[in-house]
C-alpha positions, 0 to 999 in steps of 0.5 A, a space after each residue: 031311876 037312870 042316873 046322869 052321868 057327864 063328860 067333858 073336854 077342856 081348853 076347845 078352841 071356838 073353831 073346833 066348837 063351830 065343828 061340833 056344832 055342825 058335826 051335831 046338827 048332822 047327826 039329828 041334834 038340835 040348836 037350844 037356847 043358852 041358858 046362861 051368859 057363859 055358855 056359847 052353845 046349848 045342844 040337846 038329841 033325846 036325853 043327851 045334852 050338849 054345852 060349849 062353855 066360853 072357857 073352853 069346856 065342851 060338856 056332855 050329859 046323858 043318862 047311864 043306860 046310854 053309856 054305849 051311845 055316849 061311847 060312839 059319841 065320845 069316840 066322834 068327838 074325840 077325833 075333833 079335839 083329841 082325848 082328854 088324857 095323854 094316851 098310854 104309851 106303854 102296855 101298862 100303866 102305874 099312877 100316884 097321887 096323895 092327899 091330906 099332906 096340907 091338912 091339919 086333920 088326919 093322916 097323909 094317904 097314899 094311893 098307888 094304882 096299876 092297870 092296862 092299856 086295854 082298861 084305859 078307856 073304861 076307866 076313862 069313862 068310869 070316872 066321869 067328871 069326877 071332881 077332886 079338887 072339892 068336898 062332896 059327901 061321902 056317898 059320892 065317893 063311895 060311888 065312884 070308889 065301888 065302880 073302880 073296884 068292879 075292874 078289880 077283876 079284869 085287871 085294875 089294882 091299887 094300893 094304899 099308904 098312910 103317913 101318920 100325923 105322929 110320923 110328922 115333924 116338918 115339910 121335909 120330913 114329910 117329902 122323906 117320908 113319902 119318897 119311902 112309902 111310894 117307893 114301898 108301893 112302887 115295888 109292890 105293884 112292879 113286883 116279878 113283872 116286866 118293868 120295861 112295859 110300864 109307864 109310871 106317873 107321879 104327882 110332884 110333891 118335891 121327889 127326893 133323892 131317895 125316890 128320884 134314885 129308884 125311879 133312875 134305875 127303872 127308867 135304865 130298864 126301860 120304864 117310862 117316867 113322869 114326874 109332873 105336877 097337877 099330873 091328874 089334869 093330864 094323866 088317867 092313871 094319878 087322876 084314879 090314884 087320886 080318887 082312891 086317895 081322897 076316898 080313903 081320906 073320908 074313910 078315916 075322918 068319918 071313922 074319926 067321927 069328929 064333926 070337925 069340918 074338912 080338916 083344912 086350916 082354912 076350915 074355920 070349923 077345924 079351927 074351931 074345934 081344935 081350939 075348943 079341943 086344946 082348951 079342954 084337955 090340954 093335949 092333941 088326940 092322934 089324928 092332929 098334925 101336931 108340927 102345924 104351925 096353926 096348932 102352935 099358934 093355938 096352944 101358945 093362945 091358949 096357953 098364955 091366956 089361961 083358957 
C-alpha cells in the first residue's frame, strides 16, 4: 500500500493561485468541484490532488512512489511563488529549537542539528507537512524520525540535550540553563570546521548574555546568525530541529509510562493525575517540574484540605 504524502505553500496570493490554476490545466490537470466553503480551487491529474484554500495555502497530495514527479512539480511551482523556507545562504546549515520548557511533565529537550546545502531540498521534501504545533501518536514520530535518519550517511547530524525538571527553579533559571546547553551543542557540531561556512539559527527563547557572547564571537568569524522567534515557520534547519526535539520528548513520556495525558497545564488529564499523584503520596516522582506554579497550587489544595 503506497502511502500519501503532502506538501504546501503558504500566504499565496489569489493571483498566483489563477497562475497555478492555469499552469495546471496546461500540464493535463483537470478542474473539480470544491468540496468545502474554504477551498477556492479543487484540481486533480492521476493520484495527484491540488487545493488552494482562501487562507492562502496551496496544498498538494500524491502517493510516495511519485515522489520524482512531485519534485518536478514542486520545482514548477516553486518558481511562481517561491520556496517555503528562506534558501541557504551558507555551505552549511545549523538549526535549534527546544520543547517541553512550557510543560509541566518531563524534561526540556534540546535538539541541535547540522546538514548541507546539497541535503536542503531532500530534507525539504522529507519532512512533508510535518506538524509540530499538535499531539500525534507516537507512530507519527517515529516515522518522520526514522527518514531524517536514513541521511545520517550523507551527511545529516543532530544532537540532543535535556534539562531536567529537578534542574528548574524558575523562568530565568531555565533561559540559563539553555543558554549553556545550546551553546555546549553549538560546540559540538562546529567542532575542528570552518565556522565562516555556516549559517546558525535558533528559535528565540529570550537568549542570554552567555549565549548571545558566543554567538557574537562567530559571527566575527564569518558565521552567519539568526535568532528569531517561530524560526521553523521560515528556516528548514529549526524546523527539523524541531522535529528531532518533539520526537525525543515522546521517547521519554512514553519511557515514563504514566498515562497522564501531554503534560501540558492545560491538560486536564495531567491535572488530574498530578492531583491524584500529591494526594496519595505527598511528594513529586522526578519528571514533575516541581517550580510550577500549577504544582504549587496543587500541593497548598491538597495540603490544606487534608486529602
Amino acid at each position: 500500500m503506497n502511502k500519501l504524502r503532502s506538501y504546501s505553500w503558504r500566504n499565496v496570493k489569489g493571483d498566483l493561485g489563477k497562475k497555478i490554476e492555469e499552469l495546471l490545466l496546461n500540464n493535463g490537470w483537470i478542474r473539480k468541484e470544491n468540496r468545502s466553503p474554504v477551498e477556492l480551487l479543487r484540481m486533480k491529474l492521476d493520484d495527484f490532488t491540488c487545493i488552494f484554500y482562501k487562507n492562502g495555502t496551496l496544498y498538494i497530495s500524491y502517493p510516495d512512489y511519485k515522489e520524482k514527479n512531485f519534485r518536478e512539480l514542486r520545482d514548477l511551482i516553486n518558481s511562481y511563488v517561491g520556496v517555503r523556507y528562506i534558501v541557504p545562504s551558507k555551505d552549511f546549515l545549523i538549526g535549534f529549537d527546544e520543547v517541553g520548557k512550557g510543560e509541566v511533565i518531563g524534561s526540556i529537550i534540546l535538539a541541535g542539528v547540522r546538514f548541507s546545502r546539497e541535503l536542503f531540498d531532500d530534507l525539504d521534501i522529507i519532512v512533508d507537512n510535518v506538524d509540530t504545533k499538535h499531539n500525534h501518536r507516537m507512530e507519527y514520530w517515529e516515522e518522520i524520525y526514522r527518514k531524517l535518519e536514513e541521511s545520517k550517511d550523507r551527511g545529516f547530524c543532530f544532537l540532543i540535550e535535556k534539562i531536567s525538571p529537578r534542574e528548574i527553579n524558575g523562568k530565568e533559571n531555565v533561559n540559563k540553563l539553555l543558554d549553556q546547553r545550546y551553546k555546549k551543542l553549538l560546540e559540538d557540531l562546529i567542532e575542528g570546521l570552518d565556522i565562516s561556512r555556516f549559517r546558525i539559527v535558533i528559535d528565540d527563547y529570550g537568549v542570554g548574555s552567555i549565549l548571545a557572547e558566543y554567538l557574537t564571537k562567530l559571527k566575527k568569524q564569518g558565521a552567519e546568525i539568526v535568532v528569531v522567534d517561530k524560526s521553523e515557520d521560515k528556516y528548514l534547519e529549526t524546523r527539523i530541529a524541531s522535529i528531532i526535539a518533539k520526537y525525543e520528548r515522546y521517547v521519554e513520556l512514553e519511557n515514563i509510562g504514566i498515562p497522564f495525558g501531554s503534560g501540558s497545564v492545560g491538560d486536564k488529564k495531567t491535572i488530574d493525575w498530578l492531583r491524584e499523584w500529591y494526594r496519595v503520596h505527598r511528594e513529586w516522582p522526578w519528571f514533575v517540574k516541581k517550580s510550577f506554579k500549577t504544582i504549587k497550587r496543587i500541593e497548598s489544595y491538597i495540603d490544606n484540605k487534608g486529602r
